[in-house]
N, C-alpha and C positions, 0 to 999 in steps of 0.2 A: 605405376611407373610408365611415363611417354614412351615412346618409340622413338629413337633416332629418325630424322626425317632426311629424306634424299633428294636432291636436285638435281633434273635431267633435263635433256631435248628431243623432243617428237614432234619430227615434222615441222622443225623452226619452231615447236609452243615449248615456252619454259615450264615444267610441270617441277612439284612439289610433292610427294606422297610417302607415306611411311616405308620403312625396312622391310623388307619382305614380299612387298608388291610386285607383283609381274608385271613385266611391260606390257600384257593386254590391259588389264586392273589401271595402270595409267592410264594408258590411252582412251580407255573407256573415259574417265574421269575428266578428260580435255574434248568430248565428244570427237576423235577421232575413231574412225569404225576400222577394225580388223575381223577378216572374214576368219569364222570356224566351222566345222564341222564337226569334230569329236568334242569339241569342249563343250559340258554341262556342266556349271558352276556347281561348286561342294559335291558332285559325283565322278564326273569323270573329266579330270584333269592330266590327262596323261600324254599329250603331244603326239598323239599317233598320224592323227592325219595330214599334218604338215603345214595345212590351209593358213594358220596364222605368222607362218615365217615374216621374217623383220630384216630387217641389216643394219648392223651396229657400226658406228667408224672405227677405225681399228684393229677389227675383226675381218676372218675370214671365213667364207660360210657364211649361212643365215644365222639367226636365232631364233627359237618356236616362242613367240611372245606368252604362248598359255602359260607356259612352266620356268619361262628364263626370270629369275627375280633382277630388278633395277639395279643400279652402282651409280656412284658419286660424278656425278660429268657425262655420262653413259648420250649418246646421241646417235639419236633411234631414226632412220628410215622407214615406213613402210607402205610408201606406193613407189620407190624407186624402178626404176626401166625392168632392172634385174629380179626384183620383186615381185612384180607381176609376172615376167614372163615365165619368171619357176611357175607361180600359183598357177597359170594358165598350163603349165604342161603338170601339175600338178594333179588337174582337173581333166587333162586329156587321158592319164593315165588309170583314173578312177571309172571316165567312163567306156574305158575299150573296153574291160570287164564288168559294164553294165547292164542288163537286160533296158533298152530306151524304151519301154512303147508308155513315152508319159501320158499320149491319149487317154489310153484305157485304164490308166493307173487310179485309186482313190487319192493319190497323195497329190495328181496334178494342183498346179497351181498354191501348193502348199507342202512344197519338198524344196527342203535345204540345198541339196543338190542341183536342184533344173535352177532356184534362185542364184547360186552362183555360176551357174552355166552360162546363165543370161546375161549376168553382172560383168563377168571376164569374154562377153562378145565368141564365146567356143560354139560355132557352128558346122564343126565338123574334126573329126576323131583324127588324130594322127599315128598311134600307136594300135590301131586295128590288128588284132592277133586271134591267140587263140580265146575263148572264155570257157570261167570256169562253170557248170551244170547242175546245179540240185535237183533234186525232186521239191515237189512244194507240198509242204504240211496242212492237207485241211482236215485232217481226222477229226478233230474237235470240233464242238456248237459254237466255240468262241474265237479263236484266231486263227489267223489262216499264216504260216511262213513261205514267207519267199525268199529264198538267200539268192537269188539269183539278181535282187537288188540291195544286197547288202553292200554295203563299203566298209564292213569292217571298222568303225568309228570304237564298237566295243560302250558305248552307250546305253543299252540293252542291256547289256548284261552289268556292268556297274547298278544301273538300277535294282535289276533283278538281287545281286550280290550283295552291296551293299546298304541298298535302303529296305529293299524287303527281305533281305537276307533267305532266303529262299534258293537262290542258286541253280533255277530249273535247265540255266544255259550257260552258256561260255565257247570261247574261244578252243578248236580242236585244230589239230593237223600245224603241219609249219609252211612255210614260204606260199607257192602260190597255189596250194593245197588250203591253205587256212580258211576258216569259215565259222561262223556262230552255230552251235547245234548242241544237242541233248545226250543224255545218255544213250552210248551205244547207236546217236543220231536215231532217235526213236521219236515218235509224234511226241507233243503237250501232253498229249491225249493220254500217255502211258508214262508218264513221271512225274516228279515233284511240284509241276505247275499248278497255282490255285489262280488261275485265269484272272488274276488282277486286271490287267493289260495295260502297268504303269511301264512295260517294255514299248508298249506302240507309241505311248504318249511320249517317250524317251527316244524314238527311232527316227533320226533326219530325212527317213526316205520312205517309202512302200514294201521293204523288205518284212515288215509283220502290219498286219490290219485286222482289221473285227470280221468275223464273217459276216458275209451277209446275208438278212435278213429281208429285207427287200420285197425280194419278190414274192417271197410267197405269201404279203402281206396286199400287195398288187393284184395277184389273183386273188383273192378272195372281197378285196375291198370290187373289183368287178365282176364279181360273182352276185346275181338279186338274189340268191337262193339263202346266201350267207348274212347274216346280219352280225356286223364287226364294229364292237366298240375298241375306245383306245384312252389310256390311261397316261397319266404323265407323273413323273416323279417329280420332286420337288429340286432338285439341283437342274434340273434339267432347263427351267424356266431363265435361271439365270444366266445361263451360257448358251444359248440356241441363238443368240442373236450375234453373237460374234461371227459367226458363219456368214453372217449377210452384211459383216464389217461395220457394227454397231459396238461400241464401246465395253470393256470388258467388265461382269458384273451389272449388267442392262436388264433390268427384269421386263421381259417379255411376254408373261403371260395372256394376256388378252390377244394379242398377234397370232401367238404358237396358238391357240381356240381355232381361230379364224380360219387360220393355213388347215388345221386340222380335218375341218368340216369342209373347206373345198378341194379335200385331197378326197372325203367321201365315205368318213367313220358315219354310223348311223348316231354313237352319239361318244361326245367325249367327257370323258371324266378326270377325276382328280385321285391321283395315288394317294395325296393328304390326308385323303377319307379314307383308306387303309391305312395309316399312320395313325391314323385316331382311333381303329382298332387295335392297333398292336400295344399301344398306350393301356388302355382297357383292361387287354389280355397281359400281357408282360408285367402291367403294373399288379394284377392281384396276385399274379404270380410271384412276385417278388415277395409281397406284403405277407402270403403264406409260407413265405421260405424264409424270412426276416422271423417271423415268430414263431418258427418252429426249428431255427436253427438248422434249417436242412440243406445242404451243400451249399455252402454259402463262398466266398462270395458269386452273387450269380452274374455271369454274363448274357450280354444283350447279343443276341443272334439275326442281326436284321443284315448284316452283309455275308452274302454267300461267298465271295474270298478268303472273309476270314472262317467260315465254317467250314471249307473243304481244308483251309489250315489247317486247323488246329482235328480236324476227323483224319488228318494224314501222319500230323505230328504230334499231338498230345491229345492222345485218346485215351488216357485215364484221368484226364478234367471235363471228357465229355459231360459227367453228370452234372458240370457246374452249370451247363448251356441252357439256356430259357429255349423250351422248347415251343418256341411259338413260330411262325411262320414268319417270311419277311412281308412287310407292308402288300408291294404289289402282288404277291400271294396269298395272302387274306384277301385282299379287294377282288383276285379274282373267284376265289371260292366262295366270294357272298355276290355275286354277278355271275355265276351260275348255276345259287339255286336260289338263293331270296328274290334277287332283282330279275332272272329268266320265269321265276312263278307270282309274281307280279305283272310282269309285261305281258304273261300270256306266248314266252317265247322257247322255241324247243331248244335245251343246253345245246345239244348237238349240233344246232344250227347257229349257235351265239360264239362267236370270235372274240377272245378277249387278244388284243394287243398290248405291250405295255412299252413305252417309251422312257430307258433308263440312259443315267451318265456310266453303267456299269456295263462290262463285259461278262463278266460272272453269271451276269441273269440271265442269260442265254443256255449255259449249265444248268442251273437252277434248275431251270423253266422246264429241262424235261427228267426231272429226277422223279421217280415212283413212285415217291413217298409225297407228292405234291400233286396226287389225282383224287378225284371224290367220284365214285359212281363210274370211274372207270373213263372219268375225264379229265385231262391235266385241267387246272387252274387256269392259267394263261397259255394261250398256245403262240404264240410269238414276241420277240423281248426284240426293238431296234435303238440302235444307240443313238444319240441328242446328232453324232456327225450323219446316223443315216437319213434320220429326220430332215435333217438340213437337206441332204440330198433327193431325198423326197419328194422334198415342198420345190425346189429349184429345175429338178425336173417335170413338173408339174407345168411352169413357168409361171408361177404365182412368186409375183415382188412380193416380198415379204415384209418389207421397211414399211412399205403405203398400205399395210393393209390395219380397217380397223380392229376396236377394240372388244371382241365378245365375250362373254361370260360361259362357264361350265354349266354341263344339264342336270337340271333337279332331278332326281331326291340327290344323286350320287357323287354331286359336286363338292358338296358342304364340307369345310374342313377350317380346323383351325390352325392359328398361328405357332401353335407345338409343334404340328405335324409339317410346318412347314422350316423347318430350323432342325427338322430328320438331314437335310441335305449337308450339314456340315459339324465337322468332328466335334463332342459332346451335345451334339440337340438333341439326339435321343436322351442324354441323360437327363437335360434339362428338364425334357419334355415328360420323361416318367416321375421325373423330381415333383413338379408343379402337382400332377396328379393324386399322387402315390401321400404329398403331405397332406394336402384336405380330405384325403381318404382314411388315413392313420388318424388328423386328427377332428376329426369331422368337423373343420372351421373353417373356413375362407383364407385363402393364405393374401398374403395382403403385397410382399414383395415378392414378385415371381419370376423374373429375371435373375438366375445364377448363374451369375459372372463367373464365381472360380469354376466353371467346365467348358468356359470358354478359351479361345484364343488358339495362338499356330503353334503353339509346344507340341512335341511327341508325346509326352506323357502328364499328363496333369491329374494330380488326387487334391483332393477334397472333403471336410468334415462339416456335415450338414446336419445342421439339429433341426429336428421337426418334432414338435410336439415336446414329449420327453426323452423321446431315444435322439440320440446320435450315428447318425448314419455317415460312414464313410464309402466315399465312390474315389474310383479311377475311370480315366478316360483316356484309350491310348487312339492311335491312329498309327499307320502302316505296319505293316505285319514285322518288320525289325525291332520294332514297340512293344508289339504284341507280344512276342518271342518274351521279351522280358517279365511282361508280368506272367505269362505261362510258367517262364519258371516258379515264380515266388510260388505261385498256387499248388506247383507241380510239388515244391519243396515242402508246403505247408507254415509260408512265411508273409501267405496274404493278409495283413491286416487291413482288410476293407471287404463291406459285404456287397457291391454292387459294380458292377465293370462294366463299361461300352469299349468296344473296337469295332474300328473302321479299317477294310485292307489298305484303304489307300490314303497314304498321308494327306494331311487334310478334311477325307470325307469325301462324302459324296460328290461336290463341287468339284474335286478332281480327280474323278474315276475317269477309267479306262475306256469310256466314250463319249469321255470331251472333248470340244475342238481342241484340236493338237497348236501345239504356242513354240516356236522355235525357239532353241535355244538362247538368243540375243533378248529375245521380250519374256524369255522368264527369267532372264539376269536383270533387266531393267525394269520389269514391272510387277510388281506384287501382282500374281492374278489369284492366289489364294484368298489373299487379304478383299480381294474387290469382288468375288464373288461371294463370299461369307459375308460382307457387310449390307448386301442386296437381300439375303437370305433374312438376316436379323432385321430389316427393314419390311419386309413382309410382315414376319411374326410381329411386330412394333405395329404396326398401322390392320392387324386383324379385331375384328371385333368382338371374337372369344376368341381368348388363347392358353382355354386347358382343355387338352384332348374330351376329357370325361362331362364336359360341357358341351360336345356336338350337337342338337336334336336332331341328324340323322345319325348317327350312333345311337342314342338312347333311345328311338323310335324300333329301329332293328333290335337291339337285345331284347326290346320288349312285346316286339310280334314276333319275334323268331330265333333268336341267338338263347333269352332266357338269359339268365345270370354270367359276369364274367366269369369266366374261368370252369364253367357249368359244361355239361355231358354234350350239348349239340354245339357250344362253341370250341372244347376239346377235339370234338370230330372233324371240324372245318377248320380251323384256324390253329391247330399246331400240328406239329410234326416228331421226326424222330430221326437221331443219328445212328451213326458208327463208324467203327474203324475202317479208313480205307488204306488200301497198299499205298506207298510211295511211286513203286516203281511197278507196273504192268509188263514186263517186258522177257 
């Protein structure tokens, strides 16, 4: 059944749009712009911050166009005299209670905030008072809070709330006491946080950011003493150029080589070549859990958000977890003993970096259970935004630069490992393998579309050979939650699960360029960086992990059989229960 349709005016434009529309939702539709700050389409809609007021004829007061639905005749102002001058003391009032030093900020240049600063001409505070004082949170590997530039938008924590349903933050205290913070205002560090960091990617301002990593990847890349490779994940390639104002979903690979080597890694490499081991290892692992009926269904353990989840929150499906490593940790545990006793090169002296779209890996990176010989795996994890800032402070253009290629042996990777960047590629990717392995034939259509696409949760029943294998694939942890239960209930029917913490995938982890809220209402960037990813794997010239010949060269000078005693030792790992709350 239609929708009753509504006839208005904004802005002198006659508009037409169904029942229920909010006057922003019009006006968008007539490409009229109204400025927001709290409003994140499908999260948080709640007209807090004011920024999108209106003026209706008729009416006294404004209207918040976020939340005000249309009526029949209704005639909308919103650049009127009066309009503006609210939004402008709107904005003077947000920023008396601003920490300003956009200098030094990471968000400069790319805060919703300083944008409409500029936009409404406010070059100086009229409301100068008292401000309110936090401490700032950097207890953790992964983000650092700052509420001393929060505005309260409440963004964050909708995210937090209700896409990842996690709840690590919220709204405390009343009137000008209020503020964003934790139990007991306690670090990340010490409660329910699994360091997604779909909170920074959701924050208009500098009030949460990625720690950084930075520097201490600076001294050592000039240190001669240190020999420092750097690894790159696969989502990473497709959004690093947005940074340099290059179209969204722009696979950049060869550029980001380039920048890489004249930032001064000894050599770069490809995380896809650990992706093509995790393929290997995950995949015989399943194949022995498939035939032996042993905890089944299994899930795929390649994002550490959703591991520290589900080891905080359902630690009695931890047995369901493939305990294999995640990609950039396999890659660096065979880059510091195969590839350091090949080179001739002392571990100790070998730097592994690894460049993720995740926040989490920075966690990861220094967990115990992820050292060999008393040396972590990777010893620094920077995000695709610090990369960017890397290479910029480098002053290396990055648009003009050309096109080079990754260093052999450690480059080689295929079109599987490269489609790990986006929600169901790993499944794909152990799919393709896992059936010419069950059925020792050549699988002839290897593209599985049902685990693709932007659904939360997609299942699927795949016949290979003679069994029927059924898979789920969820993405962000409000997902996840769901199918934890069914497992927890013992109502999974399916033997095989991927989750990713952050909806979507890797493409849009917690250390992507950050996309304001106006261009993720108007532009698919989920959609455009998955389709770059799939366009990799498409134009690769093997595209089943167990096809690498540097994979199969390694198992067979060194690793030995998958799933065998020296690939057990290096490339998986082990959980447990952790507290929720430290405190």
């Amino acid at each position: 059944m239609s929708k009753k349709m509504i006839n208005l005016i904004i802005d002198g434009k006659k508009v037409e749009v169904e029942e229920d529309t909010t006057i922003l939702q019009a006006a968008r539709k007539v490409n009229i712009d109204i400025p927001t700050l709290c409003f994140l389409k499908d999260i948080n809609e709640v007209g807090d911050c004011r920024m999108c007021i209106t003026q209706v004829e008729g009416r006294r007061g404004f209207a918040t166009s976020c939340i005000q639905k249309v009526e029949e005749g209704m005639v909308v102002h919103t650049n009127s005299k009066e309009v503006i001058e609210a939004r402008k003391m709107i904005l003077d009032l947000i920023l008396s209670n601003h920490h300003r030093d956009c200098l030094t900020c990471t968000r400069n240049g790319n805060c919703e905030l300083q944008t409409l600063a500029m936009k409404y001409n406010v070059t100086s505070i009229g409301y100068e008072g008292a401000k309110n004082e936090h401490k700032i949170d950097d207890a953790s590997a992964c983000i650092v809070r700052d509420f001393n530039k929060c505005i309260l938008c409440r963004r964050c924590v909708s995210s937090c709330k209700k896409v990842q349903q996690v709840g690590a933050i919220d709204v405390v205290n009343r009137g000008f006491s209020s503020c964003v913070s934790t139990v007991g205002d306690n670090s990340l560090n010490d409660v329910n946080c699994t360091f997604c960091g779909q909170c920074i990617e959701s924050c208009p301002t500098g009030a949460l950011r990625e720690k950084d990593s930075t520097q201490i990847v600076w001294e050592k890349l000039h240190d001669p003493e240190t020999y420092v490779v750097v690894q790159t994940a696969p989502a990473v390639r497709v959004a690093l150029g947005e940074e340099f104002g290059m179209p969204i979903g722009t696979n950049v690979t060869g550029k980001m080589i380039t920048a890489l080597r004249r930032l001064g890694f000894d050599k770069v490499f490809d995380t896809n070549t650990g992706a093509d081991f995790t393929i290997m290892e995950e995949g015989t692992e399943f194949i022995k859990r498939f035939k032996e009926k042993d905890h089944l269904p299994m899930i795929t353990s390649c994002s550490p958000g959703w591991v520290k989840y589900i080891e905080m929150n359902y630690p009695e499906n931890l047995p369901h977890l493939s305990s294999c490593k995640s990609p950039h940790e396999m890659f660096g545990a065979i880059l510091k003993t195969y590839y350091a006793a090949k080179q001739k090169i002392n571990p100790e002296k070998l730097f592994v970096v690894s460049v993720m779209p995740c926040i989490a890996k920075k966690y990861e990176r220094q967990k115990e259970t992820l050292k060999h010989n008393g040396l972590y795996d990777v010893d620094a994890v920077i995000t695709t935004r610090e990369l960017a800032r890397m290479i910029k402070s480098a002053n290396i253009e990055f648009v003009e630069l050309e096109e080079e290629t990754f260093d052999d042996p450690m480059g080689e990777a295929t079109g599987a490992a490269a489609i790990f960047g986006v929600t169901g590629g790993v499944m794909e990717a152990a799919l393709r393998s896992v059936a010419e392995i069950l059925t020792t034939k050549e699988l002839k259509n290897i593209d599985f579309k049902e685990v693709r696409g932007q659904k939360g949760i997609k299942k699927a029943s795949v016949k290979i050979g003679e069994e029927e294998i059924k898979v789920v694939v969820a993405s962000g942890l409000g997902n996840a939650k769901i199918i934890m239960e069914e497992i927890k209930q013992g109502k999974a029917d399916y033997q095989f699960v991927e989750i990713m913490a952050c909806p979507g995938g890797c493409i849009m982890g917690g250390g992507q360029p950050i996309k304001s809220a106006k261009v993720q209402e108007t532009v698919n960037v989920r959609e455009k960086r998955a389709k770059a990813m799939y366009t990799i794997d498409e134009k690769s010239t093997i595209r089943k992990s167990h096809k690498n010949p540097v994979v199969q060269k390694i198992y067979k000078e060194f690793l030995g059989e998958p799933g065998g005693h020296m690939a057990h030792e290096l490339l998986h790992t082990q959980y447990k229960k952790m507290e929720k709350y430290r405190i």
